[in-house]
C-alpha positions as CSV (number, residue, x, y, z in Angstrom):
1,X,34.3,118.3,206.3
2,X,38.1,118.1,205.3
3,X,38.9,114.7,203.9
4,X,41.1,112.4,206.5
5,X,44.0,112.4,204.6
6,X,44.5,116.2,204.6
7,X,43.1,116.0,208.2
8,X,46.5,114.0,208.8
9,X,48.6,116.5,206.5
10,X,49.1,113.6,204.0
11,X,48.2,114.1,200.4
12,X,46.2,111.3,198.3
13,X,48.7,108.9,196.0
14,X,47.4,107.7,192.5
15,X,47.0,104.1,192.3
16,X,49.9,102.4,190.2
17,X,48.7,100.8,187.0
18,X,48.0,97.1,188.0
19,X,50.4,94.6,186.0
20,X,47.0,93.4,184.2
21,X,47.0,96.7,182.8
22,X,50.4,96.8,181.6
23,X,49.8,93.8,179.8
24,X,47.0,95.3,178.2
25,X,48.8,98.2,177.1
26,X,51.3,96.2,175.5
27,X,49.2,94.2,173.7
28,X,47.2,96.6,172.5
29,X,50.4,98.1,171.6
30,X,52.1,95.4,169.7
31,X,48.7,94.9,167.5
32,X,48.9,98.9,166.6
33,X,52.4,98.3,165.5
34,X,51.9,94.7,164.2
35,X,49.1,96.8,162.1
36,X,50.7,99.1,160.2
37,X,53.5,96.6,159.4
38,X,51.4,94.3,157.9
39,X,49.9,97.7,155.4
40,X,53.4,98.5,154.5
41,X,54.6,95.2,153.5
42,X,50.8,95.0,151.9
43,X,51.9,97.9,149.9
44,X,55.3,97.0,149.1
45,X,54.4,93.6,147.9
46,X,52.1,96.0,145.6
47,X,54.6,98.2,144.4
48,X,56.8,95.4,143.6
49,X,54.2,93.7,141.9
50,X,53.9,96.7,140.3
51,X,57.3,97.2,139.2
52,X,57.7,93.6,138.2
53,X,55.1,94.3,135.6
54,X,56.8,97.4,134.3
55,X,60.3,95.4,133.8
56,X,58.6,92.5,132.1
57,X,57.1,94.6,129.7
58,X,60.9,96.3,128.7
59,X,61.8,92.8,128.9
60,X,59.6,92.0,126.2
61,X,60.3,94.8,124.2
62,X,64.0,94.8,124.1
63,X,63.5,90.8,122.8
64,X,61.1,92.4,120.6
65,X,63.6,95.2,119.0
66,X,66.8,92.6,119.2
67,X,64.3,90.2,117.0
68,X,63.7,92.7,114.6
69,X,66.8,94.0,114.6
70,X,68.4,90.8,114.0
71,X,66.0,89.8,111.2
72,X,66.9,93.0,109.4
73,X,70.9,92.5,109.8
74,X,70.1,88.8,108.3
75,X,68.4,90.4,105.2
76,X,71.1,92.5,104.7
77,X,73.6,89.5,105.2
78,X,72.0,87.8,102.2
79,X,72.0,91.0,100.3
80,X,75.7,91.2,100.5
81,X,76.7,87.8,100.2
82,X,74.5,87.6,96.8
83,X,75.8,91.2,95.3
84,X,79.4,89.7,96.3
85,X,78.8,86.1,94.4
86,X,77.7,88.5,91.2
87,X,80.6,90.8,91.8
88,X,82.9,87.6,92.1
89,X,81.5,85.7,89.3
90,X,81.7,88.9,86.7
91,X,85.3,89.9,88.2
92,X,86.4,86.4,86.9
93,X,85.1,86.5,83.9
94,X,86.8,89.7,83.1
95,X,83.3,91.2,82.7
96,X,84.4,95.0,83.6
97,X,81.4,96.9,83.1
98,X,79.2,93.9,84.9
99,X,81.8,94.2,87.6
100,X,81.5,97.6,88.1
101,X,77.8,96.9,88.3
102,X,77.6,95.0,91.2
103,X,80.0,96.4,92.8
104,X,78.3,100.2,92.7
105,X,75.7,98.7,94.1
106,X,77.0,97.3,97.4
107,X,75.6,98.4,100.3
108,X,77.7,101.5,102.5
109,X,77.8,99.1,105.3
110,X,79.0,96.6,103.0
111,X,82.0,98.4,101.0
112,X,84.8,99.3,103.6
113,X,84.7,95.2,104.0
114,X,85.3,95.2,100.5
115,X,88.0,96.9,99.9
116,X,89.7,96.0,103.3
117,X,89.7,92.1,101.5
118,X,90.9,93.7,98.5
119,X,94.3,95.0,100.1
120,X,94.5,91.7,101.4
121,X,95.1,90.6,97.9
122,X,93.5,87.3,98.1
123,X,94.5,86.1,95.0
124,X,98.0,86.2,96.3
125,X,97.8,86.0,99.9
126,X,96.9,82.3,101.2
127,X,97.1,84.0,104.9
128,X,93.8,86.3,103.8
129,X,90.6,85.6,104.5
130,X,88.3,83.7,102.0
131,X,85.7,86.5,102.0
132,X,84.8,90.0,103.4
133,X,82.6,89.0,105.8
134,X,85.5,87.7,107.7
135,X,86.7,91.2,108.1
136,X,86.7,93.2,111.3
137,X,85.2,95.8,108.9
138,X,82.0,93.9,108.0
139,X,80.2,95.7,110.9
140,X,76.6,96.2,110.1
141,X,74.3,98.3,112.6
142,X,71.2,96.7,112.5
143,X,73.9,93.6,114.1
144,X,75.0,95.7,116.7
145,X,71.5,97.3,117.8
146,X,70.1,93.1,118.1
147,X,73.2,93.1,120.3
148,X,72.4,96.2,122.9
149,X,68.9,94.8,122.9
150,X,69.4,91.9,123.5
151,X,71.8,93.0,126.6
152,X,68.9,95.3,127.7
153,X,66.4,92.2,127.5
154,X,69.2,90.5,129.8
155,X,69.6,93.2,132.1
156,X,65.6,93.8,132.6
157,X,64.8,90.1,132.8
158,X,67.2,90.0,136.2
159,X,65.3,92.7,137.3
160,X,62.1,91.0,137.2
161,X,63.7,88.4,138.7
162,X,64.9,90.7,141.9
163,X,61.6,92.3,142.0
164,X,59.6,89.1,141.7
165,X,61.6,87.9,145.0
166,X,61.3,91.3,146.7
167,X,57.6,90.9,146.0
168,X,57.7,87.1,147.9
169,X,59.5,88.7,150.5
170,X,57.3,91.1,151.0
171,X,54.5,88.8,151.1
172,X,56.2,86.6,153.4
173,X,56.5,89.4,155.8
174,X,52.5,89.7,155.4
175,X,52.3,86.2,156.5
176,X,54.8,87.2,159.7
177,X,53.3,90.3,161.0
178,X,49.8,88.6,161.0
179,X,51.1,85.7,163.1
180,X,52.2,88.1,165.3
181,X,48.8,90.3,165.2
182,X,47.5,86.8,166.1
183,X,49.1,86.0,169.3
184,X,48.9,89.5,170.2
185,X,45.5,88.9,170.2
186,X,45.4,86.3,171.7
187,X,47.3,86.4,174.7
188,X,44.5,89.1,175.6
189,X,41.3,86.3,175.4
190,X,43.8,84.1,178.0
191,X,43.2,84.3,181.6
192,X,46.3,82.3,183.2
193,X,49.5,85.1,183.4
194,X,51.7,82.6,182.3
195,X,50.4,81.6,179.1
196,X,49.1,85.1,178.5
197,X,52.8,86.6,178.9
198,X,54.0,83.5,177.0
199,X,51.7,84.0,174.0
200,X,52.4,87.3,173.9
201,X,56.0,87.0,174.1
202,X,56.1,85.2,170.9
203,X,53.9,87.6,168.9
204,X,56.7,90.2,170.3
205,X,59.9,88.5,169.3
206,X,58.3,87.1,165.9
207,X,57.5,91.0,165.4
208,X,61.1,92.3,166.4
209,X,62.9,89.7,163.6
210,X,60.3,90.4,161.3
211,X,61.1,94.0,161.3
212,X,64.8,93.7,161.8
213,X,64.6,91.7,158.5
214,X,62.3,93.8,156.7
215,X,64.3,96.3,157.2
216,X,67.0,95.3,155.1
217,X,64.7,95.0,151.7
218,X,64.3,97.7,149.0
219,X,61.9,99.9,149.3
220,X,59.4,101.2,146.7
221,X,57.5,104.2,146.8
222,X,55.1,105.9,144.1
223,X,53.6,109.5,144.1
């Protein structure tokens, strides 16, 4: 026997989904999303944990190198300053031979300093300067590479810092996304529509500006 509603010439309509059911969808919708959020900025917070460790350790040795670097330009400082007393102290004494002594044995670094003083004629000049280590050619290298490392030591050291508060921001958004996971899930063990849409209305917006402003940080991926 023909059903009635083809008896009539009508066809059967499918039921509309009830607005209990749409609120279920959503939910269970907003906790899928509210989900994975909470794994990436998981994993972010990682990797910038992870790259905060990797700039602390350049940090540490670019402060090594600059010491080093600057211990070994400080040794060499007292070198020259005591080959130059003994180069003074035989050059007036009209000790020739002792002077030629000391002064063959200055270092390479140490000679264009030297002789830039020299033409200076101190003796003469009161305008010169009292020694060679006065002079923009007194440059030594071991100086210069305490310098660049200790620039690199600055330059890493702010990066820690950026990473350290990407990492807290990243952690924060943990905190966020599982609030909202947590009146997602809650607005489903509610009975009274009110409330439920209420709750769940604040697990949506506190999603939405969570993500807007995760969306602005730095992202870091590894292979």
């Amino acid at each position: 026997m023909a059903p009635e509603a083809e008896i009539n010439g009508t066809a059967p309509q499918k039921s509309r989904p009830s607005a209990l059911d749409r609120f279920e969808i959503g939910a269970t919708v907003l906790l899928a999303l509210a989900t994975i959020a909470t794994a990436w900025s998981g994993y972010q917070a990682t990797r910038w944990g992870a790259e905060t460790t990797e700039a602390t350790a350049a940090t540490n040795a670019a402060r090594f190198a600059a010491t080093r670097a600057s211990d070994l330009a400080n040794a060499q400082t007292q070198i020259d300053v005591a080959t130059f007393m003994q180069w003074v102290d035989a050059y007036a004494l009209n000790q020739t031979m002792l002077a030629d002594f000391y002064y063959a044995r200055f270092r390479e670094e140490f000679e264009p300093a030297v002789q830039a003083w020299v033409a200076t004629k101190p003796l003469e000049n009161p305008d010169a300067p009292l020694t060679p280590f006065a002079m923009p050619e007194y440059r030594l290298a071991a100086r210069e590479e305490a310098e660049r490392q200790d620039a690199i030591s600055a330059e890493t050291a702010a990066e820690v810092r950026r990473n350290v508060e990407r990492q807290s921001n990243y952690v924060f958004g943990v905190v966020l996304f599982a609030t909202a996971l947590f009146f997602a899930g809650t607005s489903t063990r509610v009975s009274a529509r009110s409330l439920r849409l209420a709750i769940l209305g604040v697990g949506l917006v506190l999603f939405v500006g969570t993500i807007a402003w995760i969306a602005t940080f730095d992202v870091s991926l590894s292979l």
